[in-house]
N, C-alpha and C positions, 0 to 999 in steps of 0.2 A: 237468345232471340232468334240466333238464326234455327236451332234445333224444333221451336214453335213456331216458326213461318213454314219449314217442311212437313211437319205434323199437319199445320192445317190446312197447306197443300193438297198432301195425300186424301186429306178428308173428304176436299170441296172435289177432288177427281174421281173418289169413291159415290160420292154423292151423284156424280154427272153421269158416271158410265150407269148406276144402279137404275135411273131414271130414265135414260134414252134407252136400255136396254128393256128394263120394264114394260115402255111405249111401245118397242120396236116390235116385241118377242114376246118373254111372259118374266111371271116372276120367278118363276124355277130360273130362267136364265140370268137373271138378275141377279138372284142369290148365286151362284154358282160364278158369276164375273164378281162379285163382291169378297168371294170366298178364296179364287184367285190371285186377287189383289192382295188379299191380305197376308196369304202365303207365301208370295215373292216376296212382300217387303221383310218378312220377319225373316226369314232367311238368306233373304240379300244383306238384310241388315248386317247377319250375325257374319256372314263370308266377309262384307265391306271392311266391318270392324275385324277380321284378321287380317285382313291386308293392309290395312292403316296403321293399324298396331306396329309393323315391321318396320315401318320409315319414318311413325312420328312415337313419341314419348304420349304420357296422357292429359299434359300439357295442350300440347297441338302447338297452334301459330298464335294463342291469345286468349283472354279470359269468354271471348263471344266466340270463339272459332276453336274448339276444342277436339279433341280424338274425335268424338262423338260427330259432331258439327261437321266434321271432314269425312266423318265415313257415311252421313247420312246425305251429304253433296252428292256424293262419288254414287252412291246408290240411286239417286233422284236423277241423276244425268247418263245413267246406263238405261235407269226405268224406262226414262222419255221415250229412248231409243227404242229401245223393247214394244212399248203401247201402242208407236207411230206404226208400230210396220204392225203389230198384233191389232188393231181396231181400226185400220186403216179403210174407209169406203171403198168398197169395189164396185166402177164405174161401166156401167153397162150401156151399148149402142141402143137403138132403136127395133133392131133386130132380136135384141135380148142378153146376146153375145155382151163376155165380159171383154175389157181392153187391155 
């Protein structure tokens, strides 16, 4: 359950950036932020899961909280990090100057 709430997480966030950037920009950018997205997860995914591998068994912590479930956490909560400073609005005065 938890592995399908992060899946469709990642989706509805693919979905948001593809469409605000679509409005924003065009769809060349859109594909290319979507293309992005997809590339860090797969490969974050695959590092997370070596890192978690070292300190749990394939067990985990429980039949809903598994290797998997713990290494797609740990990935979901680095992403956040990553997105907020990478798509972060930059706030411009009145003059045009950013802040």
């Amino acid at each position: 359950m938890v592995t399908a709430f992060i899946f469709f997480a990642h989706f509805m966030f693919v979905l948001y950036i593809f469409t605000k950037k679509w409005q924003d920009e065009s769809i060349s950018t859109a594909l290319i932020n979507v293309a992005l997205i997809t590339i860090l997860f797969t490969v974050g995914w695959s590092i997370s899961t070596s890192v978690v591998k070292i300190f749990f068994d394939s067990k985990g912590l429980g039949i809903q909280f598994n290797a998997d479930a713990i290494s797609l956490t740990l990935l979901s909560i680095a992403e956040f990090f990553f997105y907020r400073i990478y798509y972060r609005e930059e706030k411009t005065t009145e003059a045009g100057t950013e802040k």
